[in-house]
DRENPA-3360 file (N, C-alpha, C; in nm, 2 decimals, always signed):
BEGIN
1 = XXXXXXXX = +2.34/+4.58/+3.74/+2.24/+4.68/+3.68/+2.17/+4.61/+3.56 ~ +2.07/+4.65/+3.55/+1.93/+4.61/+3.41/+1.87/+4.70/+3.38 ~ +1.87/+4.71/+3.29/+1.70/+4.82/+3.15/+1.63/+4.72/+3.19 ~ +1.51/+4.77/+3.17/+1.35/+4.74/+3.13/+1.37/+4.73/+3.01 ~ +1.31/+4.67/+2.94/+1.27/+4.74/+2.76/+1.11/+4.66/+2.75 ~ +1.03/+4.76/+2.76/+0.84/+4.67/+2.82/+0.82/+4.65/+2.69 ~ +0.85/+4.64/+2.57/+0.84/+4.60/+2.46/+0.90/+4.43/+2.42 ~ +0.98/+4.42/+2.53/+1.04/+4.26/+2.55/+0.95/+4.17/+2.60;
9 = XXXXXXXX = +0.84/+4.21/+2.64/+0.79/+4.14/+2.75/+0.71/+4.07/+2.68 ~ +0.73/+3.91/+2.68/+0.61/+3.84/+2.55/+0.62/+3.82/+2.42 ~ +0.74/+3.87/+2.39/+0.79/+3.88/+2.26/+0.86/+3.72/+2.23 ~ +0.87/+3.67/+2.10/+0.91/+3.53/+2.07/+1.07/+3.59/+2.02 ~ +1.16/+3.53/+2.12/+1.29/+3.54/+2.09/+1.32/+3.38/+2.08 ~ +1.47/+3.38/+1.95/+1.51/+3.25/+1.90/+1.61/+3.27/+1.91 ~ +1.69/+3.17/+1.98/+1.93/+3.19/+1.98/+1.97/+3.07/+1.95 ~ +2.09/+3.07/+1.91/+2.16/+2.95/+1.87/+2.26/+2.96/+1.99;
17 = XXXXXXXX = +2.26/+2.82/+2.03/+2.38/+2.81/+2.12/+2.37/+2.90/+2.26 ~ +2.19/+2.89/+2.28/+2.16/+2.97/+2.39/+2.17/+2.89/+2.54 ~ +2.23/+2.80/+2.53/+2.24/+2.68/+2.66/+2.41/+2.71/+2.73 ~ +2.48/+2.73/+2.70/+2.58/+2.79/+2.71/+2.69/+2.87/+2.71 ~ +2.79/+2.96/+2.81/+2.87/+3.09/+2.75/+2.78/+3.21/+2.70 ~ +2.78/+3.28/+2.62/+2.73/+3.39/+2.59/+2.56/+3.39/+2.55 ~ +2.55/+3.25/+2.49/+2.43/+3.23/+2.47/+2.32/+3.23/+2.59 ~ +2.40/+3.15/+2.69/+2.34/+3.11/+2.84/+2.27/+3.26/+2.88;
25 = XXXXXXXX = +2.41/+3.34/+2.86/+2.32/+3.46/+2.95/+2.26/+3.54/+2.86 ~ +2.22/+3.55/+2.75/+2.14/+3.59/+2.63/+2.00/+3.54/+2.69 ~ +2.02/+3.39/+2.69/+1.88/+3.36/+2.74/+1.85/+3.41/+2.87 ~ +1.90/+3.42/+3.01/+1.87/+3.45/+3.09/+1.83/+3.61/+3.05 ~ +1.89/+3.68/+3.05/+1.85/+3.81/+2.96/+1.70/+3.84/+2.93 ~ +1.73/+3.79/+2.85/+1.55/+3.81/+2.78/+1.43/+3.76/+2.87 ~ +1.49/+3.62/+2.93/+1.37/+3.61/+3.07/+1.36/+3.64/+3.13 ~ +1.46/+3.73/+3.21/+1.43/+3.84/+3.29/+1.36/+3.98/+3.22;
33 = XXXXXXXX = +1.37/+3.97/+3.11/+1.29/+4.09/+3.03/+1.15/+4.05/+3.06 ~ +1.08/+3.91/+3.05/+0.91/+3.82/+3.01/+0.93/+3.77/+2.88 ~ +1.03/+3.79/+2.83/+1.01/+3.71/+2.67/+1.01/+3.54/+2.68 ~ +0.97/+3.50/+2.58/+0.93/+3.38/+2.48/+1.07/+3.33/+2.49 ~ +1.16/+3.28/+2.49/+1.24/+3.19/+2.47/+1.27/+3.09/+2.42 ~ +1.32/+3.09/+2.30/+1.34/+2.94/+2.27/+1.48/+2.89/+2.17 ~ +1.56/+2.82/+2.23/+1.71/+2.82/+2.19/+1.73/+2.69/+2.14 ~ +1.85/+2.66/+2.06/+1.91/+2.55/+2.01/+2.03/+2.50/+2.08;
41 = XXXXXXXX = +2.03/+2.38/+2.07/+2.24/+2.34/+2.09/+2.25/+2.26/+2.07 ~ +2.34/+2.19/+2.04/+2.42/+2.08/+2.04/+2.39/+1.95/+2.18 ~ +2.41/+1.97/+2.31/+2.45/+1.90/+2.45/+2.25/+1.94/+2.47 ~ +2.26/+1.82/+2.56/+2.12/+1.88/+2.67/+2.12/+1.94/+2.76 ~ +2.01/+2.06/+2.76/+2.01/+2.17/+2.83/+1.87/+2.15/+2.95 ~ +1.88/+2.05/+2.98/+1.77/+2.05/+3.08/+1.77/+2.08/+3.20 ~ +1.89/+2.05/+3.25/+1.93/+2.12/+3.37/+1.92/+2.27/+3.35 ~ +1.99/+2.33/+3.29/+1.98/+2.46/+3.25/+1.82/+2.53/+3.23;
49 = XXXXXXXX = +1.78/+2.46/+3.14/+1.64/+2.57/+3.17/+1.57/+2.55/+3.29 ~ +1.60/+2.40/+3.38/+1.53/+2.40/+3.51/+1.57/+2.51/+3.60 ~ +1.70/+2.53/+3.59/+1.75/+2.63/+3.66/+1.71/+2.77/+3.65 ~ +1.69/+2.79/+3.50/+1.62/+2.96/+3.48/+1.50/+2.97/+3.52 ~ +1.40/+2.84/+3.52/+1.29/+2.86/+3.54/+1.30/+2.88/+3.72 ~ +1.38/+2.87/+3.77/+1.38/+2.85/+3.92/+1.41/+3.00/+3.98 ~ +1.51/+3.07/+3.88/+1.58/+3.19/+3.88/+1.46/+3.29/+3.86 ~ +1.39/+3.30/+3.76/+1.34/+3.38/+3.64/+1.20/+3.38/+3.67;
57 = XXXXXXXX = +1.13/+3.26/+3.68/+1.02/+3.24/+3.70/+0.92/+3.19/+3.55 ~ +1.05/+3.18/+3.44/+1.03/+3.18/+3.35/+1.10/+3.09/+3.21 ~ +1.05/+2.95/+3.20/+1.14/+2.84/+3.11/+1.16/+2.88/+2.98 ~ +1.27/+2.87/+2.92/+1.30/+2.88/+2.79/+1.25/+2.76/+2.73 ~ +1.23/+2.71/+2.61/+1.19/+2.64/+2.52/+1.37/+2.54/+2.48 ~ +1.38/+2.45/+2.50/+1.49/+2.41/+2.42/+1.50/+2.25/+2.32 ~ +1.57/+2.31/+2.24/+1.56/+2.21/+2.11/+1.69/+2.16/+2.09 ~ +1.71/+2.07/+2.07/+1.86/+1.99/+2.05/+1.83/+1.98/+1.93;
65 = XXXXXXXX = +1.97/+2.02/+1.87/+2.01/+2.04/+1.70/+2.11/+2.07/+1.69 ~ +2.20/+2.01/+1.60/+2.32/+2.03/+1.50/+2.33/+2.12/+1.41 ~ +2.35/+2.30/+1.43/+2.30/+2.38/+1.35/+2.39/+2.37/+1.19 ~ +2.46/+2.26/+1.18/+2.51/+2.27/+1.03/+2.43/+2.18/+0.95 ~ +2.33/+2.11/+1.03/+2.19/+2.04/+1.02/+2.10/+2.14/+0.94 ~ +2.09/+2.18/+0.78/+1.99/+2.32/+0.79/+1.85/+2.27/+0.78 ~ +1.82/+2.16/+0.73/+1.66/+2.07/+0.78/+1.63/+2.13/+0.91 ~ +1.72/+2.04/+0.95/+1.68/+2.04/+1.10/+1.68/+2.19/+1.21;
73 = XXXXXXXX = +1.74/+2.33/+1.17/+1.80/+2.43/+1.22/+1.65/+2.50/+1.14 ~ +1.60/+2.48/+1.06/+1.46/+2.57/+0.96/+1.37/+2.53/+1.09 ~ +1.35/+2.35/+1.12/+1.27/+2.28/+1.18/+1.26/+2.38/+1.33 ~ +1.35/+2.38/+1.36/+1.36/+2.46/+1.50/+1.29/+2.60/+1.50 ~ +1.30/+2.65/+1.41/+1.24/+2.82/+1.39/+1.08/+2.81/+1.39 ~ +1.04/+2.71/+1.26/+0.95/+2.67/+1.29/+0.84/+2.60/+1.40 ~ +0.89/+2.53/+1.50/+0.87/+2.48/+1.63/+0.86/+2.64/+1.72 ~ +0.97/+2.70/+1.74/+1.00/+2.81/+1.78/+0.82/+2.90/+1.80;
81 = XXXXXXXX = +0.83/+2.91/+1.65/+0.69/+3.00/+1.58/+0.60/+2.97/+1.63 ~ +0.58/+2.80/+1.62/+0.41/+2.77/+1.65/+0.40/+2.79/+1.80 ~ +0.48/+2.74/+1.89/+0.51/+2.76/+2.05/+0.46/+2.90/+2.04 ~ +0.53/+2.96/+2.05/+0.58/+3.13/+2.08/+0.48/+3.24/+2.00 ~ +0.46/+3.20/+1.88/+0.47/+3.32/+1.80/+0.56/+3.31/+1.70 ~ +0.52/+3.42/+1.62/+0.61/+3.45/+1.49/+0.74/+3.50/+1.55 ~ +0.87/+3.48/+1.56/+0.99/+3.47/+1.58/+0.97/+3.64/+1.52 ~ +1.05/+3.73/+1.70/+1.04/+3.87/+1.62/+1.14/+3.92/+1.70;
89 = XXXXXXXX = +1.28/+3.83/+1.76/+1.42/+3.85/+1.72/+1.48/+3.72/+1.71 ~ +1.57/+3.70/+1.59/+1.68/+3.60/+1.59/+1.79/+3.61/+1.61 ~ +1.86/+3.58/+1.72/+2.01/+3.54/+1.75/+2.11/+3.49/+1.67 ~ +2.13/+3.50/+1.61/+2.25/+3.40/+1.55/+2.37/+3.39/+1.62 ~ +2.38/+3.32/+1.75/+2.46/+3.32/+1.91/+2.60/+3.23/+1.82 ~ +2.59/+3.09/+1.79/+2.64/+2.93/+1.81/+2.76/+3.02/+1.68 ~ +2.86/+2.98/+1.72/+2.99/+2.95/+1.67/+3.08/+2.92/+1.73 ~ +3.25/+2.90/+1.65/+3.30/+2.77/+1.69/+3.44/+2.81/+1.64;
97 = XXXXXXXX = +3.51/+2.86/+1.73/+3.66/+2.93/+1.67/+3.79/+2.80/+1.73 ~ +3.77/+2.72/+1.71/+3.85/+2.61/+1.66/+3.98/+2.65/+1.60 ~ +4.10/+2.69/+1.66/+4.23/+2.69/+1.66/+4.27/+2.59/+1.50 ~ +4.34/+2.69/+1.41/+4.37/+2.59/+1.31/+4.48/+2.65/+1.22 ~ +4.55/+2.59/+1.17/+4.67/+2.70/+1.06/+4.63/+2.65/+0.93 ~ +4.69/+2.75/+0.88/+4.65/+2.73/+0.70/+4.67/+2.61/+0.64 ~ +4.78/+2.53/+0.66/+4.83/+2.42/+0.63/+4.75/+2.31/+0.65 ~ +4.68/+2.31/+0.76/+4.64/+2.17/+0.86/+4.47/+2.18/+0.79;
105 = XXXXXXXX = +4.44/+2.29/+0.72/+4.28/+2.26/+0.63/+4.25/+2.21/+0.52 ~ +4.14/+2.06/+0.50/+4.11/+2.03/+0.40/+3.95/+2.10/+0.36 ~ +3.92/+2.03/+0.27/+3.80/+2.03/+0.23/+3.63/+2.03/+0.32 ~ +3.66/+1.98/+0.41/+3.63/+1.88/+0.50/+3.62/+2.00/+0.64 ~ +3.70/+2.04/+0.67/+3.73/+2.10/+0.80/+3.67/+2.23/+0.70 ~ +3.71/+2.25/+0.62/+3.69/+2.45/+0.58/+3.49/+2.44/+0.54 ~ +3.42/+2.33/+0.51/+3.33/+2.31/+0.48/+3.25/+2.35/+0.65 ~ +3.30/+2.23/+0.71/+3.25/+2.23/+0.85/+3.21/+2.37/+0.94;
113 = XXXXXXXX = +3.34/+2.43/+0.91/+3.35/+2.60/+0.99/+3.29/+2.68/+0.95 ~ +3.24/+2.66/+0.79/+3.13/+2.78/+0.76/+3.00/+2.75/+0.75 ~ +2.99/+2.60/+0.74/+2.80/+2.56/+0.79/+2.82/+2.63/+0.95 ~ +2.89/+2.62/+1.05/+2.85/+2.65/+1.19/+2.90/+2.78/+1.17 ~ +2.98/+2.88/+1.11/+3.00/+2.98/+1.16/+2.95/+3.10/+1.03 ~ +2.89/+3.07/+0.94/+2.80/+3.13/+0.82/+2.72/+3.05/+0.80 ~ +2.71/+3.01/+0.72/+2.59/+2.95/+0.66/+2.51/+2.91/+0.75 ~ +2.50/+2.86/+0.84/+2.37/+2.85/+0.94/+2.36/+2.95/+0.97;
121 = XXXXXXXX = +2.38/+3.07/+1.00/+2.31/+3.24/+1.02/+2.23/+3.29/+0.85 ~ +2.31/+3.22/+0.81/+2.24/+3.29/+0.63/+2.09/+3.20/+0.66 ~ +2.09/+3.07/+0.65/+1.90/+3.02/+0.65/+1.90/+3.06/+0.72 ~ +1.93/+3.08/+0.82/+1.82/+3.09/+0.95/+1.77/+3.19/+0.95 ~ +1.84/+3.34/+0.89/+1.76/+3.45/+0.83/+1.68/+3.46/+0.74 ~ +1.69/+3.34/+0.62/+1.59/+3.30/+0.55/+1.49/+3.25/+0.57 ~ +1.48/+3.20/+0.70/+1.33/+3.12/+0.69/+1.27/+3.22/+0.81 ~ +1.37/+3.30/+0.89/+1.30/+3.36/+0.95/+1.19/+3.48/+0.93;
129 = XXXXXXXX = +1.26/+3.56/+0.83/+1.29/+3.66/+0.75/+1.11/+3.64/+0.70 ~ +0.98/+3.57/+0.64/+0.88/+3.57/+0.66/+0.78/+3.58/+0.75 ~ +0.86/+3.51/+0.87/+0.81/+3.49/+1.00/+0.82/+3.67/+1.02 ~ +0.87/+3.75/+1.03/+0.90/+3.89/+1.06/+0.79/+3.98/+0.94 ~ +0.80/+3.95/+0.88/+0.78/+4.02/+0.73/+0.58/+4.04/+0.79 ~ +0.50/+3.87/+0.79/+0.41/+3.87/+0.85/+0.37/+3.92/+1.00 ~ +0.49/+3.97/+1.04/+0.43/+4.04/+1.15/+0.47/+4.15/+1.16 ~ +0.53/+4.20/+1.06/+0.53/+4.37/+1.06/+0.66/+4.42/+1.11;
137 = XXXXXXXX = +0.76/+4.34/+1.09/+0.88/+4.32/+1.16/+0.99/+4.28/+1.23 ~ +1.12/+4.28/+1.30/+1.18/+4.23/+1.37/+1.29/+4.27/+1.35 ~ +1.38/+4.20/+1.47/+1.52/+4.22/+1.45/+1.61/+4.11/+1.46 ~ +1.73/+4.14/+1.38/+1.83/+3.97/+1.39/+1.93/+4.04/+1.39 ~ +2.00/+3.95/+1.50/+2.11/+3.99/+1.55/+2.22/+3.90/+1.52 ~ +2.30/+3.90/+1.44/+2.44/+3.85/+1.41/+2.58/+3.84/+1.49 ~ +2.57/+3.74/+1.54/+2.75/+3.75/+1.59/+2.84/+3.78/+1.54 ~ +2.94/+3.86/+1.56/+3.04/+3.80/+1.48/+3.13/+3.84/+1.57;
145 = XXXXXXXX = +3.28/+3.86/+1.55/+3.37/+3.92/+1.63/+3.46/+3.99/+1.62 ~ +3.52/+4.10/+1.73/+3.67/+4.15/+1.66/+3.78/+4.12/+1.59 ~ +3.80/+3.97/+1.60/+3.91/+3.91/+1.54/+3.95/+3.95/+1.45 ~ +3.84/+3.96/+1.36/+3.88/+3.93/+1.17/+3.93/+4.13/+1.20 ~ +3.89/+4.18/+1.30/+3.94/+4.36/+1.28/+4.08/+4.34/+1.32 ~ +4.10/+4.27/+1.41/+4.25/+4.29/+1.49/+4.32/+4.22/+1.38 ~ +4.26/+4.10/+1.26/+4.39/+4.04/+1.19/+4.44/+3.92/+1.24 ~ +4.33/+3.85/+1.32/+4.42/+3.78/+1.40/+4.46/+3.65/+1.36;
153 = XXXXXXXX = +4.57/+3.57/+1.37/+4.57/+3.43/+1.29/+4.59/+3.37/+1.40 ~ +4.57/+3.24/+1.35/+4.54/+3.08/+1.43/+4.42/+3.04/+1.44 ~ +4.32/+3.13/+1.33/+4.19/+3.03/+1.31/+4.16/+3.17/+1.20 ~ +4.23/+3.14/+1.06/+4.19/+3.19/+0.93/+4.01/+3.18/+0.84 ~ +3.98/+3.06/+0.92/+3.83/+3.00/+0.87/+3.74/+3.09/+0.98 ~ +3.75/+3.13/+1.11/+3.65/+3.16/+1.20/+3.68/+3.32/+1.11 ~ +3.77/+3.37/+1.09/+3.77/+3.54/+1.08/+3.72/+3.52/+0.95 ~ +3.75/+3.46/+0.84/+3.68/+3.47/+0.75/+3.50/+3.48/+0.73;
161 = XXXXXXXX = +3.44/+3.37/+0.80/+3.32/+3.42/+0.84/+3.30/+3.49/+0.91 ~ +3.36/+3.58/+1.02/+3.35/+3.69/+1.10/+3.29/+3.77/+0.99 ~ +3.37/+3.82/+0.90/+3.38/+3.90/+0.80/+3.30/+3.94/+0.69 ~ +3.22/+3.75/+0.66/+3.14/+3.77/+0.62/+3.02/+3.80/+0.65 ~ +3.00/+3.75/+0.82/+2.87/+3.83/+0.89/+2.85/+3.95/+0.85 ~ +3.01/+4.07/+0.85/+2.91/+4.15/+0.83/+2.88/+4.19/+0.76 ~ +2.88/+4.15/+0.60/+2.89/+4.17/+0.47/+2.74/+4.14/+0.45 ~ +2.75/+4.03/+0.51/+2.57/+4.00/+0.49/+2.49/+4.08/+0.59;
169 = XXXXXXXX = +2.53/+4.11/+0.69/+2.47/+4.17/+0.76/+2.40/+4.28/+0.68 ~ +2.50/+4.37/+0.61/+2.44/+4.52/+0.59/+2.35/+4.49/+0.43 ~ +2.40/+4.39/+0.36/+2.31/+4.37/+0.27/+2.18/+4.31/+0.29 ~ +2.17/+4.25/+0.42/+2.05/+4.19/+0.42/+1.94/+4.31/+0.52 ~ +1.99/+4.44/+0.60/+1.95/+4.50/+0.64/+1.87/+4.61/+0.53 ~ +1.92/+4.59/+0.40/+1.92/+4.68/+0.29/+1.80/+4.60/+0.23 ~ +1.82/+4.45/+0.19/+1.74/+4.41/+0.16/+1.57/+4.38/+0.24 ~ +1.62/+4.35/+0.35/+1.49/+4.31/+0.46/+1.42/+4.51/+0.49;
177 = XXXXXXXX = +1.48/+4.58/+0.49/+1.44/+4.72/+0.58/+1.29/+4.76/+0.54 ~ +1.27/+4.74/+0.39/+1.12/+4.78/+0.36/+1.02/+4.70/+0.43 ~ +1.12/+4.58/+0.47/+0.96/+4.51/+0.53/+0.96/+4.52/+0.73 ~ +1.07/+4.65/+0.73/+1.07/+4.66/+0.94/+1.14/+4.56/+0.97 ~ +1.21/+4.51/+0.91/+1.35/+4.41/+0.97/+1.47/+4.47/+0.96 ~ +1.50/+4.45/+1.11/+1.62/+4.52/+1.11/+1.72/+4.42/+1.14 ~ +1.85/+4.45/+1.06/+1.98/+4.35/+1.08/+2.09/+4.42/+1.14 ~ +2.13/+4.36/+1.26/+2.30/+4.43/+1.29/+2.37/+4.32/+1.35;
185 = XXXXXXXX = +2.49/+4.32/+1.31/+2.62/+4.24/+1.38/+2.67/+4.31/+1.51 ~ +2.67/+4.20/+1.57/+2.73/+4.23/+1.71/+2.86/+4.18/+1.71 ~ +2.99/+4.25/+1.77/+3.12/+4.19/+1.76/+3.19/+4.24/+1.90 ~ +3.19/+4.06/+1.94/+3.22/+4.13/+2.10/+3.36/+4.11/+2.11 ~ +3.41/+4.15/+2.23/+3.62/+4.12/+2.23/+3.58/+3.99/+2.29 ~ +3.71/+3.98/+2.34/+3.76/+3.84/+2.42/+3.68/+3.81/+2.56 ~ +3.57/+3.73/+2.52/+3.48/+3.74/+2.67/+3.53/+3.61/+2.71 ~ +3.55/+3.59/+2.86/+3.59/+3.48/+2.91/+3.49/+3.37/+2.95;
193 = XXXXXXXX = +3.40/+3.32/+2.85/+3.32/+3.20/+2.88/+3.42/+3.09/+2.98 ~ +3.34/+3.02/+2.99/+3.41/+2.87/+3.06/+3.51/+2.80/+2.96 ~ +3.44/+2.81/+2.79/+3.51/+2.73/+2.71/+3.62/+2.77/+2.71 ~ +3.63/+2.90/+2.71/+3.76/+3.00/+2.67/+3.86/+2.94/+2.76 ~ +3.83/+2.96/+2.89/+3.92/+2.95/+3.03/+3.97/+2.81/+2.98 ~ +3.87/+2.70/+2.98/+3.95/+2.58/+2.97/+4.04/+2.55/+2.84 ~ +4.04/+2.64/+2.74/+4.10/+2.59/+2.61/+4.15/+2.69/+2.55 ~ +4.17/+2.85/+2.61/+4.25/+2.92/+2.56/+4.28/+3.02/+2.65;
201 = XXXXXXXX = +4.26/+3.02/+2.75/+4.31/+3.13/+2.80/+4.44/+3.09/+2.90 ~ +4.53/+3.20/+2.88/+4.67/+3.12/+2.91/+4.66/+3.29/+3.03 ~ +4.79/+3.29/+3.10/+4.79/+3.43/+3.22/+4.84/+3.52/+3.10 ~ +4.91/+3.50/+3.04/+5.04/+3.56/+2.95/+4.95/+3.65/+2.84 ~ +4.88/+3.56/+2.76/+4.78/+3.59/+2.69/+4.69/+3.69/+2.70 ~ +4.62/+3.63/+2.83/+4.48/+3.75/+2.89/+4.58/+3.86/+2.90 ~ +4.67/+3.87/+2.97/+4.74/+4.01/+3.05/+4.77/+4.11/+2.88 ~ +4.83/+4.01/+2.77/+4.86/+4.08/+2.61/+4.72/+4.16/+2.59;
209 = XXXXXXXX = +4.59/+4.10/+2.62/+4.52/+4.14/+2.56/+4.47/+4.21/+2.67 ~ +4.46/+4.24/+2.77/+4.36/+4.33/+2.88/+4.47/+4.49/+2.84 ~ +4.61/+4.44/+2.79/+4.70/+4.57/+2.79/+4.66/+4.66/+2.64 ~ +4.58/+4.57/+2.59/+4.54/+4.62/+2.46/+4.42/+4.69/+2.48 ~ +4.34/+4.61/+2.56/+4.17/+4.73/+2.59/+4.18/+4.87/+2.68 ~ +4.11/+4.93/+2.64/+4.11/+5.09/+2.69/+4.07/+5.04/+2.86 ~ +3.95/+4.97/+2.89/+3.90/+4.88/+2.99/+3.97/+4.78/+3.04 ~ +4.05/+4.77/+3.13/+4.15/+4.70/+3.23/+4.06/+4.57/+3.28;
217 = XXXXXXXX = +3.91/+4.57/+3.26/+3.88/+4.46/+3.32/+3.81/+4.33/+3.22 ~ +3.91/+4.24/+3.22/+3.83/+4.10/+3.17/+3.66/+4.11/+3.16 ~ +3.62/+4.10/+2.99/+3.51/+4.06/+3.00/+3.41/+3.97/+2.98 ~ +3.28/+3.94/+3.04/+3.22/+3.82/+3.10/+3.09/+3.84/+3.00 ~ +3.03/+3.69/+3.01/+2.95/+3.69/+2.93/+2.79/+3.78/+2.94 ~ +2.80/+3.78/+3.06/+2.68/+3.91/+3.11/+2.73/+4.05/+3.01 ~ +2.85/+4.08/+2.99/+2.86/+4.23/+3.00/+2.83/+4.26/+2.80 ~ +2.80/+4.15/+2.76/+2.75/+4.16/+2.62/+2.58/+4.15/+2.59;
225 = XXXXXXXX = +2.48/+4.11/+2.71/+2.39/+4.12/+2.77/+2.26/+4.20/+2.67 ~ +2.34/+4.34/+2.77/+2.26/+4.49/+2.72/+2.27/+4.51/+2.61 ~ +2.36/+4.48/+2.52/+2.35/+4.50/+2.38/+2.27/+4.44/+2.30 ~ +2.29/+4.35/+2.32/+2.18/+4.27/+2.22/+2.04/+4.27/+2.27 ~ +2.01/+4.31/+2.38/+1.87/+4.34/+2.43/+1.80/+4.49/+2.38 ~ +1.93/+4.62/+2.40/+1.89/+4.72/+2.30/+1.87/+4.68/+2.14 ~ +1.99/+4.63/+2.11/+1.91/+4.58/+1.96/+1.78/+4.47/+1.95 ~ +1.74/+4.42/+2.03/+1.64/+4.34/+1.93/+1.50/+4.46/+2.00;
233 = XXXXXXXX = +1.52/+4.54/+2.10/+1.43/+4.63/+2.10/+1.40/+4.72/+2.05 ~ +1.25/+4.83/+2.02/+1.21/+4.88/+1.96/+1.31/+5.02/+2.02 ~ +1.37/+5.06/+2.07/+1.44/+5.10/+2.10/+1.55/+5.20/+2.01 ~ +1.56/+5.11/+1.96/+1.71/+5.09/+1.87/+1.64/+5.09/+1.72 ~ +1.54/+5.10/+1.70/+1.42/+5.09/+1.59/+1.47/+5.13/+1.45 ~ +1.57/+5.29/+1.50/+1.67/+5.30/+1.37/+1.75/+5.32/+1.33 ~ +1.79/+5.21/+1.39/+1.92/+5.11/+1.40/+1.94/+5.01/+1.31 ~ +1.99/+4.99/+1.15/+2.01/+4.84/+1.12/+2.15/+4.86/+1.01;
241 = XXXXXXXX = +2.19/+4.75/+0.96/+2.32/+4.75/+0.90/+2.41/+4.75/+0.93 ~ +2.45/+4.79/+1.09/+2.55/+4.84/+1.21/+2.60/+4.72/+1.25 ~ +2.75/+4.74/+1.32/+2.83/+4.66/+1.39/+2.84/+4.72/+1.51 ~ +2.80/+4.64/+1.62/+2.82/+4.71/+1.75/+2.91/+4.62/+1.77 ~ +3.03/+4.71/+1.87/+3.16/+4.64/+1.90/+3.14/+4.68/+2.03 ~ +3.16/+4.54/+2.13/+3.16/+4.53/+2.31/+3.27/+4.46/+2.30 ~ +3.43/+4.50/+2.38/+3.55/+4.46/+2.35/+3.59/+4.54/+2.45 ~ +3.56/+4.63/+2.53/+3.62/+4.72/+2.67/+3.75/+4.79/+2.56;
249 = XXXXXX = +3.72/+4.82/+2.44/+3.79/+4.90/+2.35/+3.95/+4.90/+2.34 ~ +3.92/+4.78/+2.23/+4.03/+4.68/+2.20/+4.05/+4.80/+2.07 ~ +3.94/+4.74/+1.96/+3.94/+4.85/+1.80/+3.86/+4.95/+1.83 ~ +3.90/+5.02/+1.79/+3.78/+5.15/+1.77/+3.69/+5.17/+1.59 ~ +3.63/+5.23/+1.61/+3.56/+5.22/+1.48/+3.52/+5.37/+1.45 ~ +3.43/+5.37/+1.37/+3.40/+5.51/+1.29/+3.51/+5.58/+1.20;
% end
């Protein structure tokens, strides 16, 4: 199943880490909406956009970049803009929950996790944040995740910036609102990308955590999709500050 949202159609969307896992189907998403496309990553993604364009009828834009690179991560927005249009939603997709204990972090490693998992969402709302303002609008969408709600340890540095997403989230929603920019964090449960399967997901594990969701079924990176499509649409228009939680109701909120 799919929404329409005829307000997508043409629109300049920007994602980090849209070549892969959740980002992958983020982008397919929106070009199946008619939107602009244009994503970052790390690996080359040429295969991949050949492929959407084959699917979709419709190629994403992709740029190779190291988003703890912030030169080079502003540069992309910019590219993004002149291609597309004024950037009128940003993704903040690309993070990196890298398994670690308190003991085993230096300087070095705690530096690393918050350029990829904060600090590249903070510029990138900075430089976008004009790009919107001159067009009367937009929406950015923040990752972040249940983790830092469940408490979870074996990666103290990813929930820390979890946490802080959404700290900035609601202040920058407070801050940006007068100019029609709207900000929300998205915090999804345990979706089973490919990375996951090969590097964390054990039987023992999944089964601890599917007994924990109200929703019995493992979720995929499609099923986080619709959410972020209602938010960056006019739709959702007053909507900003919010954490949307897609977790097949692991935490509850309110």
């Amino acid at each position: 199943m799919s929404a329409i949202f005829p307000d997508l159609e043409g629109a300049s969307i920007y994602i980090t880490g849209g070549g892969s896992g959740i980002g992958a189907a983020l982008t397919e998403g929106f070009l199946r909406q008619g939107a602009r496309v244009a994503f970052v990553g790390r690996s080359d993604a040429t295969a991949f956009c050949d492929e959407m364009e084959a699917q979709t009828g419709n190629r994403p834009h992709f740029m190779q970049c190291d988003i703890t690179d912030m030169a080079a991560l502003k540069a992309t927005l910019e590219e993004a803009s002149d291609r597309h249009g004024p950037v009128s939603t940003l993704v903040n997709n690309a993070a990196n929950d890298q398994r670690h204990s308190l003991d085993e972090v230096d300087e070095a490693f705690w530096d690393w996790m918050i350029a990829i998992n904060l600090k590249a969402y903070f510029f990138a709302c900075q430089t976008v944040a004009p790009m919107m303002k001159a067009a009367d609008g937009g929406s950015i969408i923040n990752f972040s995740s249940i983790s830092y709600m469940m408490g979870n340890a074996g990666y103290p540095i990813y929930t820390t910036a979890n946490s802080g997403i959404n700290g900035m989230t609601r202040s920058l929603a407070r801050e940006l609102g007068p100019d029609k920019i709207r900000v929300n964090a998205l915090a999804p449960g345990w979706v089973l990308t490919q990375k996951q399967k090969d590097m964390w997901v054990t039987e023992e594990g999944l089964q601890a955590h599917l007994d924990r969701q109200c929703l019995k079924e493992p979720l995929e990176p499609e099923d986080i999709v619709g959410g972020v499509l209602f938010l960056a649409s006019g739709i959702s228009k007053a909507m900003t500050g919010q954490a949307l939680v897609i977790d097949g109701g692991v935490v509850v909120t309110g």
